[in-house]
C-alpha positions, 0 to 999 in steps of 0.5 A: 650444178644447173640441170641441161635437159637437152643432155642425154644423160640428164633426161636418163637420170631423171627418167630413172627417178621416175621410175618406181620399180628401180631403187639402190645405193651408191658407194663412190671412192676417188672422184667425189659423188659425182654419178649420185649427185646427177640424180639429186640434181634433176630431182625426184632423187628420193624415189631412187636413191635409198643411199649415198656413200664415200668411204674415202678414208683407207681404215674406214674403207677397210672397216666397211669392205674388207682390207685389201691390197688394191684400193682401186682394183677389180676386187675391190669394186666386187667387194662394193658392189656385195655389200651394198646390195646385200646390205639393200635386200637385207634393210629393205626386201620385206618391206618393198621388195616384191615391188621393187628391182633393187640395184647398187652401183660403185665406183673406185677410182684414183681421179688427179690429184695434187701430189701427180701425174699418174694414169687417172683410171678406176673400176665401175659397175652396177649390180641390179635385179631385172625382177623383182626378188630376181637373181642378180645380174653385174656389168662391171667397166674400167674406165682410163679418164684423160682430162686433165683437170680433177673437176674434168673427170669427176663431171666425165666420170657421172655421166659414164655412171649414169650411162651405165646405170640405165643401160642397164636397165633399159638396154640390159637385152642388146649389150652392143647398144649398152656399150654404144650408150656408155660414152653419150654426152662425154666428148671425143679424148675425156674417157676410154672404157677398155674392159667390160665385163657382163655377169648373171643369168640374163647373160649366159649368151653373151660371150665376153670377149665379143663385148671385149671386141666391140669395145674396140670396133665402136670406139671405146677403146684402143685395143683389147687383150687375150691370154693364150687361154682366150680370156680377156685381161687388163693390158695395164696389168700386163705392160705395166713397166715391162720389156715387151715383144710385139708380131703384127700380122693379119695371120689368116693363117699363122704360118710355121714362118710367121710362128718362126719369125717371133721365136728368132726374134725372141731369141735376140730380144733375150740378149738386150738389157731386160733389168732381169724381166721376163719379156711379155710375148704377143702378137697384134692383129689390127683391125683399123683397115676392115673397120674402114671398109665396113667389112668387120666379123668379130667373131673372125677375130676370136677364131684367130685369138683361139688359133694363136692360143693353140701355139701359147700366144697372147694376142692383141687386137688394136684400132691401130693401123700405123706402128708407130701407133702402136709403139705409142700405145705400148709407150703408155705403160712402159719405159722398158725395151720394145722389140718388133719382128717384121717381114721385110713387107712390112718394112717396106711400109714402114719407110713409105712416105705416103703412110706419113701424109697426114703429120706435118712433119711428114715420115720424118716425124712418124719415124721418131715417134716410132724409134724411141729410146729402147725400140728396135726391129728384128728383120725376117728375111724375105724371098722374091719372085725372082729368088733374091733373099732380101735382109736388112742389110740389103734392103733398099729404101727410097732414094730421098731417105736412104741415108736414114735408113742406113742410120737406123741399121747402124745405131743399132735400131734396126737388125737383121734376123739371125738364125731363122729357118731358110725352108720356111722363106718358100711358106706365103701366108695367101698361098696358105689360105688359097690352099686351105679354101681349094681343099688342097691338103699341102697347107697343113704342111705349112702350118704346126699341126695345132694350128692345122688340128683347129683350123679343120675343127672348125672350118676356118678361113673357107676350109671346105 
């Protein structure tokens, strides 16, 4: 491989074999030795590198790092990561450890290979002393590789590595600008980071579910995952080949009619054919519109996971602003039922032509890449101005498409909400909210009373 010094990943990796204090190991598994092999080819390697290793081969792997179920896991990597270094300080600590900052990087990855097509996607982290003798401090990533050929991603895969390695010793103090760096020098569509995770007692302030979100904000990755805990979770793990239940919403805040809107939706998403899988449950927020304004406050977006996970819901924060996108998404981890209940706003967006401009095909194209095989929408009924109750039956579409529309709602693509409660058609969401920020205490009657409790608690959305 010839050494490109206008890359920025080449002058990182050998500003980092100049520097005498940093010296650790390499284990890679999945993608040959890519990250280490930066180092070797810009010289100097011998002042870094104490040792390079790919245990590729399942029984040898076990022998070194345990067994395991998953050879390309989170655990996995931990495992690594823990013997490596210990293996370091226990080698070498007497001898050059009051002089040197000791790290261990490895990487476990399940890279295209011959025998398929499955997701290219694996774990990578550092694990390194800031001073020497000093306690550790771990950043650890899952990265998805999206380049078709293997030699693709292993060369995507060593410029992430060596990213990595010097944010973490050069941008250690500004998390935001390590996560900025990860992506230097890989192009646009080769590799998405969607989790990271910081650890050790430099990071105590650090809140990861903000790394989490900016991950998303900066361009990363698509979407990040809540439980209703509030901790973060690998959508691979939780999609992965199951029927799925989806409530986009701004929820500024979650009204008793947007909660209601979910449950009667999930109430007949429960009567399809689920193959006997219990349905993951969640509501999406997109932050796609903010972003373009410029206007975005992360922690805003953690105050609703927290007020969501006050009524049991895992959330979804996405950079997706059309829902045929999102379907997309969740398309990329299961062929099982998608359901969406929606306000008949959103259906009016849904069927406006002007949200398709961009594709050649137009609203014609984005409506089959939205109602796929196993897609279907739940319409809550909506209350006019003017009293009139509005339901799928009765919903008016453009002139020039109502004949689709009218199709969709009879091949069973789209169904009206059953069972909902008609008290709550009165309940608007920016009524709700002009009524918590003017102190006017009838809001509370509009929302369930966790959600009241937490929002007073910490003063949300302009709560005097």
């Amino acid at each position: 491989m010839s050494v490109d010094f206008d890359q920025q990943v080449s002058k990182k990796a050998f500003e980092l074999n100049l520097e005498p204090r940093i010296y650790g190991a390499f284990a890679e598994i999945g993608a040959g030795q890519e990250v280490v092999r930066r180092f070797f080819s810009v010289g100097g390697a011998a002042g870094t590198v104490a040792k390079s290793i790919s245990a590729y081969d399942m029984a040898f792997s076990d022998a070194i790092y345990g067994a395991g179920g998953r050879y390309v896991s989170r655990d996995r990597l931990g495992n690594m990561l823990t013997h490596e270094f210990d293996l370091l300080v226990e080698r070498l600590d007497q001898k050059i450890g009051n002089e040197r900052t000791f790290f261990a990087f490895a990487d476990t990855v399940a890279a295209r290979s011959f025998r398929g097509d499955e997701e290219s996607h694996g774990w990578m982290g550092v694990r390194f002393q800031s001073t020497p003798r000093g306690p550790t401090h771990d950043i650890v990533i899952r990265v998805r590789m999206l380049d078709e050929h293997n030699l693709q991603q292993q060369e995507a895969l060593g410029m992430v590595g060596v990213n990595l390695i010097h944010g973490a010793f050069h941008l250690a103090g500004n998390p935001e600008q390590l996560i900025g760096s990860l992506l230097d020098d890989v192009a646009d569509g080769r590799i998405e980071v969607d989790m990271i995770q910081f650890c050790g007692p430099d990071y105590d302030g650090v809140d990861n579910r903000i790394m989490a979100l900016q991950l998303v904000s900066q361009g990363l990755t698509k979407a990040a995952l809540f439980r209703a805990d509030g901790g973060v979770i690998n959508p691979a793990d939780v999609f992965y080949k199951k029927p799925i239940l989806v409530e986009r919403g701004s929820f500024r805040p979650v009204t008793l009619v947007t909660n209601d809107m979910l449950d009667c939706g999930r109430t007949m998403f429960l009567r399809e054919e689920l193959d006997g899988e219990e349905p993951v449950i969640l509501m999406e927020i997109t932050m796609k519109n903010l972003l373009s304004k410029g206007e975005l406050d992360l922690r805003d977006f953690l105050d609703r996971v927290d007020m969501l996970g006050t009524i049991g819901r895992t959330v979804l924060i996405s950079n997706y602003g059309e829902y045929y996108r999102l379907v997309n998404y969740l398309t990329r981890y299961t062929d099982r039922r998608i359901g969406l209940p929606l306000g008949v706003p959103d259906l009016v967006h849904i069927f406006d032509e002007k949200y398709y401009q961009h594709l050649e095909g137009g609203i014609l194209e984005g409506l089959g890449r939205f109602f796929k095989k196993g897609v279907k929408l739940y319409v809550y009924p909506f209350l006019s101005a003017e009293g009139e109750l509005v339901t799928a039956n009765n919903f008016r579409a453009a002139p020039n498409i109502t004949h689709l529309y009218a199709h969709l709602l009879e091949s069973g693509f789209i169904e009206p909400m059953e069972n909902y409660h008609p008290k709550y058609l009165t309940i608007k969401a920016a009524d709700v909210l002009t009524k918590i920020q003017a102190g006017d205490r009838d809001w509370e009657l509009m929302v369930s009373p966790a959600v009241a409790g937490i929002i007073r608690e910490r003063r949300l959305f302009g709560h005097p």
